[in-house]
C-alpha positions in Angstrom: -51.4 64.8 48.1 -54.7 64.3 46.9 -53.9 66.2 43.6 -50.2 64.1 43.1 -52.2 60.5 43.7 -54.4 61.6 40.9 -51.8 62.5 38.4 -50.4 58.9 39.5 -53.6 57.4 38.8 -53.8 58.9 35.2 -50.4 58.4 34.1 -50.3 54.6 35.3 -54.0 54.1 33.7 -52.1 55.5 30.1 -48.9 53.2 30.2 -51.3 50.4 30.8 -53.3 51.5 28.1 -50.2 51.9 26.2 -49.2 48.4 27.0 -52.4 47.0 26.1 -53.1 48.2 23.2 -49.6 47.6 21.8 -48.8 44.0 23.5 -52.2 42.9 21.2 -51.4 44.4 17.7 -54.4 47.0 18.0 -52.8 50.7 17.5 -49.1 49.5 17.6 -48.3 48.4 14.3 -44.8 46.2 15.1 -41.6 47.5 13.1 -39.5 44.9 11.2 -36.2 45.9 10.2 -35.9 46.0 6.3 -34.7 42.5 5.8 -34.8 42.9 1.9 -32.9 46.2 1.8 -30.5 45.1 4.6 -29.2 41.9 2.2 -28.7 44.5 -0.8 -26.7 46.7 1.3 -24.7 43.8 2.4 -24.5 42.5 -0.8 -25.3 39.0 -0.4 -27.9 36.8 0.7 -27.0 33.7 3.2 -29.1 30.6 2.6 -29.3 27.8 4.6 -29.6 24.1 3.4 -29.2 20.7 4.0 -27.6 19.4 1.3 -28.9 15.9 1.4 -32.4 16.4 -0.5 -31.8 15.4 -3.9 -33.3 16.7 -6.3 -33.9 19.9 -4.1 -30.9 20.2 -2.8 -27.6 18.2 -2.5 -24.1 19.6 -1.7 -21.5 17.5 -5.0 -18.5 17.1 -2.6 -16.2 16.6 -6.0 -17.4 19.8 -7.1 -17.5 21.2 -3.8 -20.8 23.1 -4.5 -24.5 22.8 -4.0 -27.0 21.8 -6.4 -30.5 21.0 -7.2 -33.9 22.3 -7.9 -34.1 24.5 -4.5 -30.3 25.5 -5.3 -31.2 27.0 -8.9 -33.9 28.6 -7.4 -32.3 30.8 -4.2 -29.8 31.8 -7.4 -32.7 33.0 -9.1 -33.7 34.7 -6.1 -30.3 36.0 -5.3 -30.4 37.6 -9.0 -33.6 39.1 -8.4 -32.0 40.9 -5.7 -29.0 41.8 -7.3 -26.8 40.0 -4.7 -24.7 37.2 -4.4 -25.2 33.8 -1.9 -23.3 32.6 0.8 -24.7 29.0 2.0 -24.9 27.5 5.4 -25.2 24.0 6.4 -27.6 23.1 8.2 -29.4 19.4 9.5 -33.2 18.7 9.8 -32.9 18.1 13.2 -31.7 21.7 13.9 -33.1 23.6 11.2 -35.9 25.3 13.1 -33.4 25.9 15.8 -30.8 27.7 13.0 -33.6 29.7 11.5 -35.0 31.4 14.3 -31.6 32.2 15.9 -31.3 34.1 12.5 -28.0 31.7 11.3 -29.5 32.7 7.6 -32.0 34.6 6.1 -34.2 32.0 4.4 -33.6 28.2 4.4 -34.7 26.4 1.3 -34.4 22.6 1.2 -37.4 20.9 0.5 -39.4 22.5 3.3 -43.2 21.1 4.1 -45.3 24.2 4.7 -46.5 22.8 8.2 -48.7 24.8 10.7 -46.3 23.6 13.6 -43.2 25.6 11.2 -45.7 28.7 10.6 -45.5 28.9 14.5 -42.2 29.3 15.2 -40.9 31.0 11.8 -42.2 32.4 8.4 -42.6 30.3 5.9 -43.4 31.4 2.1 -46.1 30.3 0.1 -45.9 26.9 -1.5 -44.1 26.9 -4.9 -44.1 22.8 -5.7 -47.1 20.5 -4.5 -45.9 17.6 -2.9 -47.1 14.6 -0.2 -45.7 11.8 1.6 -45.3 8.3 -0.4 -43.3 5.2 -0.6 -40.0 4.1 -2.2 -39.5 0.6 -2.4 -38.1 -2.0 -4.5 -40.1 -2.6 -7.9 -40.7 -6.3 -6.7 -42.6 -4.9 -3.8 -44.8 -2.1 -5.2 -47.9 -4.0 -5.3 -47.1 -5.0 -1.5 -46.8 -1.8 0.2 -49.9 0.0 -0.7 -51.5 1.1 2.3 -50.3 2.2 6.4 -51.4 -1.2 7.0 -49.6 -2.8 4.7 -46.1 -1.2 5.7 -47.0 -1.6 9.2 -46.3 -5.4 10.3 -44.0 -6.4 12.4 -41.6 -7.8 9.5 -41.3 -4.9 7.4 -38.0 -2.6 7.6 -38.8 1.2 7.5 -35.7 3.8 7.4 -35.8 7.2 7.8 -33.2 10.2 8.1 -33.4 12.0 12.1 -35.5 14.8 12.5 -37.8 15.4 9.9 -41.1 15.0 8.6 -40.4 11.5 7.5 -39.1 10.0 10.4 -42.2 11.7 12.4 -44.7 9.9 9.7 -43.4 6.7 10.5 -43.0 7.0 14.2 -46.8 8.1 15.2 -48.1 5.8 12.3 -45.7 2.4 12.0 -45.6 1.7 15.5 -45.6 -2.3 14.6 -42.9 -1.6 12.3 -39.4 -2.0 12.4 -37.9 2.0 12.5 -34.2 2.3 11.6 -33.0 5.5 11.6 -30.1 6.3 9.4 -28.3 9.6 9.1 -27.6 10.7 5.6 -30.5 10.9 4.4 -29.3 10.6 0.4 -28.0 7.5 0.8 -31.0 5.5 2.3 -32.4 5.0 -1.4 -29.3 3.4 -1.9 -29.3 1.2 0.9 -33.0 -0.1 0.2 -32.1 -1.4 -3.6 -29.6 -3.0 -1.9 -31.8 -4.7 0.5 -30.8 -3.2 4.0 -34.5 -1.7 4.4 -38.0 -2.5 3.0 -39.3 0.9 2.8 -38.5 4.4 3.1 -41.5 6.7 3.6 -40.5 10.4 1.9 -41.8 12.9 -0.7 -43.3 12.4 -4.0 -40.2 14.7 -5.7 -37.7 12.3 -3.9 -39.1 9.1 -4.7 -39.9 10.0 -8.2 -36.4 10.9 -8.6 -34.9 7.8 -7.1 -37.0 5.4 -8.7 -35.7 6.5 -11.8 -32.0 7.0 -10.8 -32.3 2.9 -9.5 -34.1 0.5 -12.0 -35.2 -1.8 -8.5 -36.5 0.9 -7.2 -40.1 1.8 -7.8 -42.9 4.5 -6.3 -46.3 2.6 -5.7 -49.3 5.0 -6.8 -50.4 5.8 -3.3 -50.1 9.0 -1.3 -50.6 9.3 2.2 -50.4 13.5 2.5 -50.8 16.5 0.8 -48.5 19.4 1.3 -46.6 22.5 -0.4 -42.9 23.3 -0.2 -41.8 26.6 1.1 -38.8 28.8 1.9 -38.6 29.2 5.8 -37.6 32.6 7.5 -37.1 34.3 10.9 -39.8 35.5 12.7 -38.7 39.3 12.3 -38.7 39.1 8.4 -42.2 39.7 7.0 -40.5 42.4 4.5 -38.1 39.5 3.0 -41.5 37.4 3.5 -43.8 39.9 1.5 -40.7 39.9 -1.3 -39.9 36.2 -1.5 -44.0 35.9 -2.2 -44.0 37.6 -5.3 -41.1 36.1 -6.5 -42.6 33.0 -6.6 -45.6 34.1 -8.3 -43.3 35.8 -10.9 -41.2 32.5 -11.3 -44.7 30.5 -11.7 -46.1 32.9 -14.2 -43.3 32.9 -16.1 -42.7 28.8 -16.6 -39.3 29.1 -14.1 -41.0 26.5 -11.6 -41.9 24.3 -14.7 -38.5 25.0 -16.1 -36.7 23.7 -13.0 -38.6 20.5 -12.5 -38.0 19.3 -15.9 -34.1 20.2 -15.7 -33.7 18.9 -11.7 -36.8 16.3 -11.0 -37.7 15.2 -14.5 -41.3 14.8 -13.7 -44.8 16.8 -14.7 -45.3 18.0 -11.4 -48.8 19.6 -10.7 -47.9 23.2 -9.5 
């Protein structure tokens, strides 16, 4: 009796040993499936993206395709791999949700490299700088300069739902007025027109807007500095490790460059 409690002891001291040592990352190295030879074997690559991010990326309903900066780019990719791409639609406000229930293997759309996104999914390494600004009409870009400036009562903020933008606003425009307005492609549209003040985004977006409207203008100020990234499922640090030195290839080589000039049409500081 003595002799079979002692056996127990020693086999329940290994599997919690075993357990341990494995649940913290210290002698069990975890397996990933082969995400990069699993999409050449299938012989395509799925992609999710917005669609509403131009000049990233922006779905041309009278061609029925996608297009834009981040578009040419998961091609390029897709190339590299020797694969085709099938796209999936997804929305800001779900496209955290989308990417870790594995609805595509990388999302590219514009993506802030945040450390609240690093915890829930993989995200690449930045391939275009970028930082939160302000689109406005040209009559108003010496007006709205400043957090303080935008942030009176009188002033007429819109946003898309769910993203970084709306987020921006929210925990720093409190005084305000927040409208919230769906597609977010056509809000640049809607300020020259007058039905908004202001629309905090990114650097690429206002920069391309301001030069698609002649009211519109971006006022040299910028509130954030961030990277855009390709996002990824947890379980994909092989597709990770790959996509990384793509993007150091594309850089090296004057692709990034390349794109910016054919889809933004402005020196961006990579």
């Amino acid at each position: 009796m003595k002799m079979m409690n002692k056996n127990f002891l020693i086999k329940f001291l290994i599997c919690f040993l075993v357990f341990i040592f494995c649940g913290s990352g210290a002698y069990c190295k975890q397996k990933y499936p082969d995400k990069v030879q699993e999409i050449k074997n299938r012989g395509f690559i799925i992609v999710g993206t917005t669609g509403d991010y131009k000049p990233m990326t922006y779905f041309n309903l009278e061609k029925g395709i996608y297009e834009g900066f981040d578009i040419s780019f998961a091609e390029d990719l897709a190339k590299s791999l020797g694969v085709n791409i099938k796209y999936v639609s997804t929305t800001w406000p779900t496209l955290m949700k989308d990417t870790t229930s594995e609805k595509f293997d990388i999302a590219i759309s514009g993506i802030t490299i945040t450390n609240e996104r690093k915890k829930k999914a993989l995200m690449s390494k930045g391939y275009l700088n970028n930082g939160k600004t302000v689109l406005c009409r040209i009559e108003d870009k010496n007006k709205y300069t400043s957090i303080e400036k935008i942030n009176q009562p009188n002033v007429r903020v819109m946003e898309n739902p769910g993203g970084l933008n709306e987020k921006f606003a929210k925990d720093n425009l409190p005084n305000a007025i927040i409208i919230i307005h769906d597609v977010n492609y056509e809000i640049p549209e809607l300020i020259a027109k007058g039905e908004a003040d202001v629309m905090i985004t990114e650097i690429i977006e206002a920069a391309y807007y301001s030069n698609i409207y002649p009211n519109l203008s971006m006022p040299n100020v910028q509130f954030t500095k961030g990277k855009i990234g390709m996002l990824m499922p947890k379980n994909s640090k092989p597709l990770l490790k790959y996509v990384n030195k793509f993007i150091d290839k594309e850089y090296k080589n004057g692709r990034l460059y390349e794109l910016s000039k054919i889809h933004i049409d402005n020196n961006l500081n990579f």
